[in-house]
N, C-alpha and C positions, 0 to 999 in steps of 0.2 A: 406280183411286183408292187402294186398299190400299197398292200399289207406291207412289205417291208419298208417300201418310203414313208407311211403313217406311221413306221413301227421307230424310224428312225428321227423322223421329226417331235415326236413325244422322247425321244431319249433326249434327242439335243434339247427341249424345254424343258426337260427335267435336269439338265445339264446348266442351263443357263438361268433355273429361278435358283439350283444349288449355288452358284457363284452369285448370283444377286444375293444369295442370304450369305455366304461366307463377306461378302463387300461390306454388306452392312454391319456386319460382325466387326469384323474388321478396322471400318469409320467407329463405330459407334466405341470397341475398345482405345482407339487411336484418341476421339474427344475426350474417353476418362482418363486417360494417361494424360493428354495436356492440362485438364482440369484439374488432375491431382498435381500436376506440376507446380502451374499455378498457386494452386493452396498452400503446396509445402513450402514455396519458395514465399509467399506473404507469412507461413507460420513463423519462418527460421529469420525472418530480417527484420518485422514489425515488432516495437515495445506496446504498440495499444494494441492489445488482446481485443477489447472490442471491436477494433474497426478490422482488424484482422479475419475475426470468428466471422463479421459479416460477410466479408468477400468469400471467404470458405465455403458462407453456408448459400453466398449466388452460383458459386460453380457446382456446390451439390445441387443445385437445383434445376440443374438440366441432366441432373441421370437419376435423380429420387423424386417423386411427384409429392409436395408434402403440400400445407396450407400455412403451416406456421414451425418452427425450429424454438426448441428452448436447449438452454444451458442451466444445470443444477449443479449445486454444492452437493456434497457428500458429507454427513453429520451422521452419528449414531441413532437417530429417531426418527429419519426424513430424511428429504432433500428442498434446501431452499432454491429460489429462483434464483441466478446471476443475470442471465439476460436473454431474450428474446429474438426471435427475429420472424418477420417484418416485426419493429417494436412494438406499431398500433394492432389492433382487433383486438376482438371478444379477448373476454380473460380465456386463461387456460384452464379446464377443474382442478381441483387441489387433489391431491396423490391421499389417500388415506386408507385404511386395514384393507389390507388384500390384492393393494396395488402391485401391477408387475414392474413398475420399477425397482419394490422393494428385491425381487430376486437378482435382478440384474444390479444391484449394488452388491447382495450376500455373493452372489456365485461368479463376479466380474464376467457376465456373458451377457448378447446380445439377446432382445425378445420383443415378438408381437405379441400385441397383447389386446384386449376390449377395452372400450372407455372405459375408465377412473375416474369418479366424483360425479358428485349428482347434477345432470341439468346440463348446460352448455350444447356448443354444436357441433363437435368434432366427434367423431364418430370411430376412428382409427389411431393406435397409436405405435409407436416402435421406440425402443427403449436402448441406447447402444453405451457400453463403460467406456469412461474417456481414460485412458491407463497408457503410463508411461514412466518406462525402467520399475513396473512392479509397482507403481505406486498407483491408487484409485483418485483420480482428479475430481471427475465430478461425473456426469450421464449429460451424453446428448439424448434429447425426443423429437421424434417429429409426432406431427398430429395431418387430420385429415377429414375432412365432413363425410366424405364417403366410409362406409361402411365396407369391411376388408379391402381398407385402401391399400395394404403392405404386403408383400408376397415375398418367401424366403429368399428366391432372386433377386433383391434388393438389398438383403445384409451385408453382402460384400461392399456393395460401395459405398454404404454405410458405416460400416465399419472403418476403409480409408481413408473416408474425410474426419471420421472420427478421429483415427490418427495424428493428423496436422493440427486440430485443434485441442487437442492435449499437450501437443508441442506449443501452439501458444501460448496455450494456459502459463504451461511450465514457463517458459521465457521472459511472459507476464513477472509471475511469480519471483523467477532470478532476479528480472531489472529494479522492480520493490528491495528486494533485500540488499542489493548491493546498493539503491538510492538510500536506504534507511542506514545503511552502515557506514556511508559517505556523509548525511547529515549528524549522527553520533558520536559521541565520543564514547567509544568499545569500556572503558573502565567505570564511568560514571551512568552513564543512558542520557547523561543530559547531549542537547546541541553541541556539534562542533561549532568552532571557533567560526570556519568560513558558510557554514548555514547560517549562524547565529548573526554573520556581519549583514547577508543576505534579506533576512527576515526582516532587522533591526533596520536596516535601509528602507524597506517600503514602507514598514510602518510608522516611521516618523515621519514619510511622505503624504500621509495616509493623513498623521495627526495636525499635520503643517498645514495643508488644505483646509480641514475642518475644524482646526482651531482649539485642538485638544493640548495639554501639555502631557509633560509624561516625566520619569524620575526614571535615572542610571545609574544601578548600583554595581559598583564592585567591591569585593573580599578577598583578603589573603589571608591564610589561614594563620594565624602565629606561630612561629619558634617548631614550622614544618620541617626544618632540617633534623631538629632535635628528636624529633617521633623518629624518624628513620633512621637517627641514629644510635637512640638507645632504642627502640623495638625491631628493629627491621622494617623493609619497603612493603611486606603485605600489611602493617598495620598501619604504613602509612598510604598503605591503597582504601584500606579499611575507614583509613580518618575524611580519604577523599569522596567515599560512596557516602560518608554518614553525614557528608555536607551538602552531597546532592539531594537525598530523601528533606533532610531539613529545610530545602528548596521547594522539593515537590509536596512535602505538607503545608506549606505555611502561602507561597502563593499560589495563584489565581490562575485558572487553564490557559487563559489571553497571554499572561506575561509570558515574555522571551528571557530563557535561562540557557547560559554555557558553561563550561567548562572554558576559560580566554586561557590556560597553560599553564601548567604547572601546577601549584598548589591556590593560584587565582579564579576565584570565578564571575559572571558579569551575567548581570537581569537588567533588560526592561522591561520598564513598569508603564503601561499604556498609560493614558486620562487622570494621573498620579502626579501632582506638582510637590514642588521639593517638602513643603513641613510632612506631608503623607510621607512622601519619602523615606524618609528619616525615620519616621516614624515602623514604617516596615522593616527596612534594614534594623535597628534597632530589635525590634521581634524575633527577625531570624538571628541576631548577634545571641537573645536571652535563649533561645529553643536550641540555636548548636549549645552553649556552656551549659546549657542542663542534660544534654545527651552524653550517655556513657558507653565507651567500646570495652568489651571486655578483653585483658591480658594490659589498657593501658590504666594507669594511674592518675594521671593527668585532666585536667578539664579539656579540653577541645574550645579554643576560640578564636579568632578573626577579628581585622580590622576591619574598617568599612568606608566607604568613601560613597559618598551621593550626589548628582549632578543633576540639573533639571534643564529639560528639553522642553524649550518658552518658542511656541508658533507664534508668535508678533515678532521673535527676530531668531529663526531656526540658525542652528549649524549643524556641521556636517559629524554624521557619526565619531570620526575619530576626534574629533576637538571634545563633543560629549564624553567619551572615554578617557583624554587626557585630563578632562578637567577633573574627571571622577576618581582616574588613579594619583594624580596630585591632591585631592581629601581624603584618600586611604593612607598614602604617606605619611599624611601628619596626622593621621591616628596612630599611628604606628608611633612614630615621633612623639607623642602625646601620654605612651604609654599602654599601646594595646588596648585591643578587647573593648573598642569603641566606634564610634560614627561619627564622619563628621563629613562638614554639606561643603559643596565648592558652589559661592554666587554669582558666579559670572568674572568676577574681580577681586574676589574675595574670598575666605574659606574661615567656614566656622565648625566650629562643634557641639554636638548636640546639648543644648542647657540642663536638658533632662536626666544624661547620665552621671552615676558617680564616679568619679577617678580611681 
């Protein structure tokens, strides 16, 4: 009789640690499902990829025991750092011949592997491809002081927070190209118009403060109807890219260049008061008429019109602009293919050009 009641009390403990382990099975899957929740729902709504990958890599880190998390690029000869997390501690070792991340870039799979690089104090490492819709983003790693800190029962949910953070990546990545396609003008690569108003506005706020002047030029190209309409619009898409490069060889990384519409286009010139001015417009007037497009005949040239932006008595962007396209007018009026300055009250033309 004892025998069966001892026989019976060990089944029910063996009944009751069974369901204490399925409970915790249970909770413990139940935490990574909210965890991943969590991550997915910051990968898919946040444009800062950084602050996003951080909370990612807090929620992995109540089901992956790591010391430190990095994020790499993916290059044909390596992988560089993008960023870290926690940001501070020891550096990480550098990946070199015979690193397992190199395999986990060639064969897009998941690996543990032994410290890489000489020295440091991590001791463990695990390697996961951040891939998404077939494209190789970059490798998450974690690291670990402990020695076989990683065990294959931890790829999985390594691999899932992997997931959301490739979806950042990516997201990251979208909101750039759409922010950079919104500041461009698609036919030339210069600034749009309402970037260019943007930039152009702080920087003269910029200059007005600390007592810089600065010069505003605009160009209209000459007798633009005419190209389009003895060549056609691709040559005269063609005459408006050979005005952009002619921008980007002749000024200065600081200056602010657009495309203002049409066959016009409009620089500022930072810390550049008006005789400089002129004197650059000018430049770019002599570098577009020496450029030649093939298929057209014609020289390629522009008036110009220059305004000077005077911090002892600032105004406001659009007056700088009006004043600058009322001295490309009367270049134009003047005869084309020239420069001429607007002084506040007055407008001149350059002394140095010949008619």
């Amino acid at each position: 009789m004892y025998r069966c009641i001892d026989t019976e009390i060990k089944a029910w403990k063996e009944t009751e640690q069974l369901l204490l382990k399925q409970l915790e099975e249970a909770e413990r899957r139940f935490s990574l499902s909210e965890s991943l929740r969590t991550a997915g729902m910051v990968a898919s709504t946040s444009i800062d990829s950084a602050k996003a990958i951080d909370i990612i890599l807090e929620q992995a880190r109540q089901h992956i025991e790591f010391d430190v998390a990095a994020i790499r690029s993916v290059r044909r000869r390596g992988a560089d750092l993008i960023m870290r997390y926690p940001a501070d501690g020891p550096p990480l070792p550098k990946h070199g011949a015979g690193s397992p991340i190199t395999e986990v870039i060639q064969d897009r799979s998941p690996r543990i592997g032994d410290p890489v690089g000489e020295g440091g104090i991590y001791r463990s490492w695990m390697g996961i491809p951040l891939i998404l819709r077939r494209e190789l983003l970059g490798v998450l790693e974690y690291w670990r002081k402990e020695p076989d800190g990683f065990q294959g029962n931890q790829l999985w949910p390594a691999v899932a927070f992997s997931d959301t953070i490739a979806v950042a990546l990516s997201n990251q990545r979208r909101y750039l190209s759409l922010l950079e396609e919104a500041r461009t003008d698609p036919l030339t690569g210069l600034y749009s118009r309402r970037y260019f108003d943007e930039r152009a506005r702080n920087s003269l706020l910029y200059l007005g403060e600390n007592n810089h002047f600065a010069s505003l030029i605009i160009l209209d190209i000459d007798q633009f109807k005419n190209f389009n309409d003895k060549y056609g619009h691709l040559c005269g898409d063609e005459v408006l890219r050979i005005v952009a490069e002619v921008f980007r060889r002749t000024l200065r990384h600081e200056d602010i260049v657009c495309r203002f519409g049409g066959e016009e286009f409009l620089a500022l010139i930072p810390g550049v008061p008006l005789k400089r001015g002129v004197a650059v417009a000018d430049r770019l007037r002599l570098c577009l008429e020496a450029s030649r497009i093939p298929g057209i005949e014609e020289n390629v040239t522009a008036s110009f019109g220059v305004a000077e932006f005077c911090p002892t008595a600032p105004e406001p962007l659009q007056e700088l602009i009006m004043r600058a396209d009322l001295a490309m007018y009367q270049a134009k009026d003047s005869g084309r293919n020239r420069v001429c300055a607007s002084e506040r009250n007055h407008l001149t033309r350059n002394p140095d050009q010949t008619t």
